[in-house]
N, C-alpha and C positions, 0 to 999 in steps of 0.2 A: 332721201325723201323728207319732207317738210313734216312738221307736225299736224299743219292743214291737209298734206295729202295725207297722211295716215288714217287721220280722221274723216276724209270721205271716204277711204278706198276701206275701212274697217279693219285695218290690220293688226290693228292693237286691239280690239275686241275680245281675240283668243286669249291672248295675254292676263289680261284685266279682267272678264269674266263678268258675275255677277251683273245686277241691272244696267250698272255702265257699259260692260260687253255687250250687253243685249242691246242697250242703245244704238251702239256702236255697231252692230252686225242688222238691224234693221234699217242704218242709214246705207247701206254696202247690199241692202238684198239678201243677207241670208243669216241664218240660223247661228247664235254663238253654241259652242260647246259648252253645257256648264258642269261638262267632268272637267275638264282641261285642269293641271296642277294649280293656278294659283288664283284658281275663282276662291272668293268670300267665302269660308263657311258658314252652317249657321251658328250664330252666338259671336259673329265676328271673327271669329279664329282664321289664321293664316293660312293658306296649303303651299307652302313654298315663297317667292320671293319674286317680285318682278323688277324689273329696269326705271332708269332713272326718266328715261324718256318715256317708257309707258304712265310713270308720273305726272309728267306734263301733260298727257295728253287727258289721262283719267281727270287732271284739275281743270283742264280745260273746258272739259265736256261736261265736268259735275255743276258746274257757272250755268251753262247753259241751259243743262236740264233744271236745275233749281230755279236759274230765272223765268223758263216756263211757268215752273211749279208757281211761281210768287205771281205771276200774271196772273193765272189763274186763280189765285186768292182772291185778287179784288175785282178777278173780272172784267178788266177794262187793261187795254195794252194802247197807253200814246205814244204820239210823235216823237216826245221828249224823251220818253223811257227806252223809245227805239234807237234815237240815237245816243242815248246815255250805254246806251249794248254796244255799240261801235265805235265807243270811244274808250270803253274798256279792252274791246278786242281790236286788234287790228288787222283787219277780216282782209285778206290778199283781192284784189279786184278781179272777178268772175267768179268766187266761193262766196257770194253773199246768201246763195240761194239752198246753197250744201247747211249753212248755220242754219237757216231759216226752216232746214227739215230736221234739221236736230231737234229745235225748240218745238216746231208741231207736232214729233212725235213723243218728247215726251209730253207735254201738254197733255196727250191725248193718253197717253198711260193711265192705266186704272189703279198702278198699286199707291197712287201718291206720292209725296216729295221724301218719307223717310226711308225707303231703302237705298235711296241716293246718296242722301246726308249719312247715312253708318255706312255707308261704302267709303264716302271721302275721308270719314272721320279714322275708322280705322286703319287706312292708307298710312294720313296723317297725325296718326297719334302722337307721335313724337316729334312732330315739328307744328307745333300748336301755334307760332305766328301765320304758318300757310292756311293753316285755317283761318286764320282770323283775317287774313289778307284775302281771302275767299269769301268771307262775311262783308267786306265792306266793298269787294266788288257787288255784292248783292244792295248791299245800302246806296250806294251812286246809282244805281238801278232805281231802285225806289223812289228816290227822292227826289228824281232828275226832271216828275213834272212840278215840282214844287208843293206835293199835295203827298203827305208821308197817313196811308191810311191804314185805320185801324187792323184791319186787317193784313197790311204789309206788315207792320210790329210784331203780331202775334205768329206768322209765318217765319218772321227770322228771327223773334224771342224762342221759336223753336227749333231750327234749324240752330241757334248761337248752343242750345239743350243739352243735342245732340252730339253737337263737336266737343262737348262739354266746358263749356265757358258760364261762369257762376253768372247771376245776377247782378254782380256789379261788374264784372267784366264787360256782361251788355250793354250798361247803361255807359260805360266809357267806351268801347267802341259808337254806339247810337252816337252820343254826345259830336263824336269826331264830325257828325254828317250834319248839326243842324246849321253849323257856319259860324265862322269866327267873331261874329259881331253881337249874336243870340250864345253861342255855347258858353257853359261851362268849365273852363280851365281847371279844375281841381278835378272834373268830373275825367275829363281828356285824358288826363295824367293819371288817373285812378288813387285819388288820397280826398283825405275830406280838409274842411278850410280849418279846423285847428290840428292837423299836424303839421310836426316839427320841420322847419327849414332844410335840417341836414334830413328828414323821411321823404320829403317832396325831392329832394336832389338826388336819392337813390332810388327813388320809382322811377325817374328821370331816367335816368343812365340807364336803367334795367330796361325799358321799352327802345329806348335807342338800339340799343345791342340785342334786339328781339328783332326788330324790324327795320334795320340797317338793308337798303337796297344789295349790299352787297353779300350779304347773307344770303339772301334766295337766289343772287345769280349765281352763287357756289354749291346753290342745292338744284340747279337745273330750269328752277322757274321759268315757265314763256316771258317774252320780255311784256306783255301787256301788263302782267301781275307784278313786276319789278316798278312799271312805271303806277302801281296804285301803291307800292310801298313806299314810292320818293313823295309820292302827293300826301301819306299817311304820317309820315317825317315830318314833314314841311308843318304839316296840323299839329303834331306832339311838339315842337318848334316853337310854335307860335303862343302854344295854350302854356309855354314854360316861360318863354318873354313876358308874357302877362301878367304869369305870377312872382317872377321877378320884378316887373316895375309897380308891384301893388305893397310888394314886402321890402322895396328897395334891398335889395341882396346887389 
């Protein structure tokens, strides 16, 4: 079974637990368990260990429910931003409408977007580029009507909080979204404009090898999230070209 049918048919709900389960088991019609061994505890704590595919589906789902959440920040869900969603995911043709209850029911959840964000985060604590490749599917969201509002910033300046990514980590991943022509290349890279040639080429290398497409397809990643790490590349790439042809290196 596919990852899409898992996530209609709710079978990974039990698995996964916590609000993502619950997610998960109200898209399916029924109740998740949350004795089951490896629901969230509270304070974050682990009850046991789940699978590498219940991974992909829990990253998959947590996209979605945060993207809700982040519509519902500003209130307004366009065209643009709708299909900026379908160009992150590559939603199989007749499951457009399975997404589409995912998103309205968390939408419509009362506890908000942070018990999503410390479910994902804790998941991935220690692959801290999956989160950050889960933050910039959220920023192509955002940005996708050309119109990045105050309220989308403050929604994924807290959601960026949570997965625990400093303040400058934010403003270098932000940076990746405002476009190659407006960004910031030192900001991209994460170093400021007088550090050293040889700091700039090891921040380099160190994000390369963070977010190398081929790193998340050896941790299982959906292929939709491998293809936001090659476009993520491509940016770190380009903001390094720049500052090699400005320092002639």
């Amino acid at each position: 079974m596919s990852v899409w049918g898992k996530i209609v048919g709710g079978t990974a709900g039990f698995a996964l637990g916590g609000p993502l389960g619950a997610l998960l088991g109200g898209l399916a019609g029924h109740a998740v368990d949350r004795r089951q061994e490896h629901v969230t505890a509270p304070g974050g704590e682990r009850r046991g260990r789940i699978g590498e595919e219940t991974k992909r589906i829990a990253f998959t789902i947590a996209i979605i429910a945060l993207g809700a959440k982040m519509a519902k920040a500003d209130g307004v869900v366009t065209s643009d931003e709708v299909q900026a969603f379908k160009e992150v995911f590559q939603i199989p043709k007749g499951e457009e409408h399975h997404v589409g209850r995912v998103f309205d029911l968390a939408k419509r959840d009362s506890r908000g977007f942070e018990p999503y964000a410390k479910q994902v985060a804790t998941m991935f604590r220690a692959q801290p580029a999956v989160l950050e490749d889960l933050l910039d599917g959220l920023f192509h969201i955002a940005s996708a009507d050309n119109v990045y509002d105050p309220k989308e910033n403050e929604f994924l300046e807290r959601v960026a909080k949570i997965f625990g990514f400093s303040d400058a980590d934010f403003a270098r991943i932000r940076e990746g979204h405002v476009g190659p022509d407006k960004s910031d290349p030192y900001t991209i890279i994460g170093v400021s404009r007088d550090s050293t040639d040889d700091a700039i080429k090891a921040q380099y290398r160190k994000l390369i090898r963070e977010h190398h497409p081929d790193k998340l397809m050896a941790q299982g990643m959906p292929q939709e999230f491998i293809d936001v790490a090659t476009a993520k590349l491509a940016t770190i790439n380009d903001a390094f070209d720049r500052i090699e042809k400005e320092r002639g290196l």
